[in-house]
Structure formats: C-alpha cells, structure tokens
C-alpha positions in Angstrom: -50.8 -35.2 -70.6 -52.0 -37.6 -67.7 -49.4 -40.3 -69.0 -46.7 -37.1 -68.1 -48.3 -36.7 -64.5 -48.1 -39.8 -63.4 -44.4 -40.1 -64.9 -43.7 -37.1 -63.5 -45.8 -38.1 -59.8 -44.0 -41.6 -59.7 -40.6 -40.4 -59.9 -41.4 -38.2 -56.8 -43.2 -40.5 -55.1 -40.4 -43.2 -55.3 -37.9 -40.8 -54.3 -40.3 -40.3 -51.1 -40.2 -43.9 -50.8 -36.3 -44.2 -50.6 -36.1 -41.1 -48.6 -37.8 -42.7 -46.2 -36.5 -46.2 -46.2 -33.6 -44.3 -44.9 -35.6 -43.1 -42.0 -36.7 -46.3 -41.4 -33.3 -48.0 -41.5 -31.2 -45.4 -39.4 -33.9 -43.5 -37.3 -32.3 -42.0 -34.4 -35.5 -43.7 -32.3 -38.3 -46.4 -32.8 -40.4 -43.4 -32.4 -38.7 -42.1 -35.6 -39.2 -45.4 -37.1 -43.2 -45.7 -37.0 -43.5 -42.8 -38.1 -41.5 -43.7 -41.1 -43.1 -46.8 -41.5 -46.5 -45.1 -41.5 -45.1 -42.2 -44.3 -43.9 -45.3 -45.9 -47.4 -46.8 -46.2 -48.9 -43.7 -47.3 -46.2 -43.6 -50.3 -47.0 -46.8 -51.1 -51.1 -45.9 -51.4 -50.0 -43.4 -53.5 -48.0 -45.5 -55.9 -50.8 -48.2 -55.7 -53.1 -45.0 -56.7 -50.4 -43.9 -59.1 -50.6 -47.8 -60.9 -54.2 -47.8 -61.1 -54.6 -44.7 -63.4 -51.7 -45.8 -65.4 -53.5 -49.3 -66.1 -56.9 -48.2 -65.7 -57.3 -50.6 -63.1 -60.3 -50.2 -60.3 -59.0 -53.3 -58.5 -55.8 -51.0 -57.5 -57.9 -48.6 -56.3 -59.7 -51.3 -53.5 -56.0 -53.2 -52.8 -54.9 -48.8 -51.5 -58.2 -49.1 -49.8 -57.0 -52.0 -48.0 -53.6 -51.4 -47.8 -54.6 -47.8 -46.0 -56.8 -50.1 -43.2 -54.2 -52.6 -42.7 -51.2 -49.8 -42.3 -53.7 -47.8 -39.9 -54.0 -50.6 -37.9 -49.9 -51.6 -37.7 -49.8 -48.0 -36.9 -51.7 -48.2 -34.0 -50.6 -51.5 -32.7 -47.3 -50.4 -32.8 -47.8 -47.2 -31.1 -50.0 -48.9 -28.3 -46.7 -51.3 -27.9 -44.5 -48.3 -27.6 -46.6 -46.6 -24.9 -47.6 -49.9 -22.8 -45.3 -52.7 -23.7 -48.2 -54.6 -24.7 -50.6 -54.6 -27.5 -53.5 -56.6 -25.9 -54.6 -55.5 -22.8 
C-alpha cells in the first residue's frame, strides 16, 4: 500500500516540479521567479522525502533538512537583492 502512495505522491510531485520549471523559465517578473524557485525547492524536499521512504533511507531525511536551510537562505538573499540591490549591507 505505501509502495502505491509514494508511486502515486511522486508522479504528482514531479508534475509540480515541471509545472513550475515553467514558471521559472517564462515568469512574467523576477518576482514570479523566486517565488518559483522557492516552490521549486519545496518540491524538491518533498521528492528527497518521497526517496527516503521508498529506500528506507534516514540520510534522505537530513540532506531535505539541509536542502530546506540552504533554499531558505537563497530565498531570502534573493529577496533582500530584489528590494535593495544589495545583499550585504
């Protein structure tokens, strides 16, 4: 039954992934586009997640840890550029 789930959770969570690839690539704004690339790294957590109970890995479970902590902090840094121009102040 769980093999179904995840079968069933990865194909929806890939087409989320190419649905928003799309946003990324022809986003009207670069607004549009970080928030697309910050969707995009949730998707990805939740394939690394997906992966992980598939396998019956734990390490999968600690690389989405990092993964969310590194994609929170491109998030930020890239909104900060947007606002200020600058990252760094």
């Amino acid at each position: 039954m769980i093999t179904i789930a995840c079968i069933i959770a990865g194909v929806a969570v890939s087409c989320a992934l190419l649905l928003t690839l799309y946003r990324l690539a022809v986003g009207p704004d670069a607004v549009d586009r970080v928030i697309a690339l910050d969707t995009l790294v949730v998707n990805t957590i939740a394939l690394i997640v997906l992966v992980g109970i598939v396998y019956g890995s734990a390490i999968s479970f600690e690389a989405a840890l990092l993964f969310a902590m590194v994609g929170f902090v491109t998030t930020v840094s890239f909104c900060k550029y947007l606002l200020r121009g600058n990252v760094i102040e």
